[in-house]
C-alpha positions in Angstrom: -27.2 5.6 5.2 -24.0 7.4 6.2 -22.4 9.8 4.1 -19.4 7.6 2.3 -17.6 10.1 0.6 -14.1 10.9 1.4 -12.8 14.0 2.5 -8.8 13.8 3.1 -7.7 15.7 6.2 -4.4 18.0 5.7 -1.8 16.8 7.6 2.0 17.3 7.9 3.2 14.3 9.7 6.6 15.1 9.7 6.4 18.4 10.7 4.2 16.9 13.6 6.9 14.6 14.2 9.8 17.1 14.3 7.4 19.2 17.0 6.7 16.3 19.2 10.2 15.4 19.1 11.1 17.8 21.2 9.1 16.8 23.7 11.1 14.6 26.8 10.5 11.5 26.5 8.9 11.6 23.1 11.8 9.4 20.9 11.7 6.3 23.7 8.0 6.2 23.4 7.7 6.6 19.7 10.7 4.2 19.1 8.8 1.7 21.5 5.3 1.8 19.6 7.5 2.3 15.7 6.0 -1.2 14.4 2.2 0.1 15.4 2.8 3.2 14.0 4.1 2.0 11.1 1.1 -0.6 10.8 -1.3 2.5 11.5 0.1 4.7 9.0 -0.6 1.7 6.5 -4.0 1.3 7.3 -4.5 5.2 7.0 -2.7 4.8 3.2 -5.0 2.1 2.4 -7.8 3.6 3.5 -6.9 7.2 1.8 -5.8 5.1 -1.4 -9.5 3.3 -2.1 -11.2 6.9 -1.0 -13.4 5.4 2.0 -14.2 7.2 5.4 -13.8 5.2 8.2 -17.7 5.2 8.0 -16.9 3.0 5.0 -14.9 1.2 6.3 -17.0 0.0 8.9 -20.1 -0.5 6.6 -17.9 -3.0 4.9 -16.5 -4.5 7.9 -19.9 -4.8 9.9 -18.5 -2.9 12.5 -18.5 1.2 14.2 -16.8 4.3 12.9 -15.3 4.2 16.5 -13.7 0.6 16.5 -12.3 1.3 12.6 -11.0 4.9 14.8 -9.5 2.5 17.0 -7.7 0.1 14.3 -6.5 3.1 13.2 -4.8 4.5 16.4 -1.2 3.4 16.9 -0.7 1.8 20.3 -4.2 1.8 21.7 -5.5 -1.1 20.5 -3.7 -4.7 19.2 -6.1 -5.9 16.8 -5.7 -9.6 15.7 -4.8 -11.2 12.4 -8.9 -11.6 11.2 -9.6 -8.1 12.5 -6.7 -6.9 10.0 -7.6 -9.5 7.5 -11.5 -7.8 7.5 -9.6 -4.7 7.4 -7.9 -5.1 4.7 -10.6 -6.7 2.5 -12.4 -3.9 3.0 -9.9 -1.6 1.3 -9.3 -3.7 -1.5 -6.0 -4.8 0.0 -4.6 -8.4 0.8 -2.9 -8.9 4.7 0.8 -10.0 4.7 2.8 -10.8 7.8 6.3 -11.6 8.0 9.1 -12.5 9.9 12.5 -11.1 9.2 15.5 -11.9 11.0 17.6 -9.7 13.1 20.4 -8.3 10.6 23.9 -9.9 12.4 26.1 -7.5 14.0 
């Protein structure tokens, strides 16, 4: 059996952010993918906030490390609604979608 406990990785995403930023190019692309990044980064709190590895995660989900790996990475893979439903069984969370009309201008 795989070694389920959680060990949080240090990171500084907004100091990454303010580095990568600076980069040509960087803001389109970013701006482009901001809904899967912002869906990634909620899986990631999810994850983080019931203290499961992606190995975990996976275990639970009857799935790899490396598919959880790519749930988790922003604009490399557009996992369907069950996919994110298993997902977020699996953390102890509950899936909502909704749709939110453009503010007028």
């Amino acid at each position: 059996m795989a070694d389920l406990k959680f060990k949080p990785v240090r990171h500084d995403q907004a100091a990454f952010l303010a580095k990568a930023r600076q980069r040509p190019g960087f803001a389109e692309a970013y701006e482009a993918l901001e809904l899967e990044y912002a869906l990634a980064g909620q899986m990631l709190k999810a994850r983080t906030k019931a203290g499961l590895t992606q190995d975990a995660v996976a275990e639970r989900m009857g799935t790899t490390k490396s598919a959880i790996s790519r749930l988790e990475s922003a604009g490399r893979h557009a996992p369907s609604l069950a996919t994110l439903k298993r997902y977020a069984a699996a953390v102890g969370c509950d899936l909502q979608v909704k749709l939110v009309p453009h503010e007028a201008t």
